[in-house]
N, C-alpha and C positions, 0 to 999 in steps of 0.2 A: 630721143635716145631710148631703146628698146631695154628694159631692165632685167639681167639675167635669171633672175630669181622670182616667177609670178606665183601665186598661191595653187593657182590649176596646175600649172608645171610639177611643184613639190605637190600636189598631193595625188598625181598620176605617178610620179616616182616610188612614193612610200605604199600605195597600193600595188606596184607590180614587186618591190620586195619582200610586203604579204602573202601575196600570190605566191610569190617563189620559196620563203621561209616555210608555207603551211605547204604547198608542196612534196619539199623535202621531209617535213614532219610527219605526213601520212604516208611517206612511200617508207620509214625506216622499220626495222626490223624491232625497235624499241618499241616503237607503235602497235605495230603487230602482238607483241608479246604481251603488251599491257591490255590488249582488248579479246585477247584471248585466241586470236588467228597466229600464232608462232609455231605450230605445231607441238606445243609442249603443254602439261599440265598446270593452269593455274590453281592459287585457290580459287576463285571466281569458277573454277570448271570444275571443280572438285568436290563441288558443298556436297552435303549429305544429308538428306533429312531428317534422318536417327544421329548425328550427332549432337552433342552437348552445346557448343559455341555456336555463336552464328555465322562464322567462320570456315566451319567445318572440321575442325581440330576434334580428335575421338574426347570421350568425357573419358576421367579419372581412373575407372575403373578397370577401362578396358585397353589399356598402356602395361608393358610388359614392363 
């Protein structure tokens, strides 16, 4: 009797649900955003050399 549950079976399985979960993870627009390709401003795209923080937040002084 053939047993339905081998180790190779579940770990072909849980490898193409990786596949597919990381997939969906780098096609999302969250992704995008976060690594700086969303078309918008991060702060990661924003730093500034002359600021204060390292951040890029302006220092103290020069806040209205």
């Amino acid at each position: 009797m053939e047993r339905p549950y081998s180790r190779a079976r579940i770990l072909v399985m849980l490898g193409i649900i990786l596949a597919l979960i990381m997939a969906d993870h780098l096609r999302s627009p969250t992704f995008a955003f976060n690594s700086g390709q969303g078309n918008v401003e991060t702060a990661l795209s924003q730093r500034d050399e002359t600021a204060c923080a390292p951040c890029g937040a302006p220092c103290p002084s020069t806040r209205d």
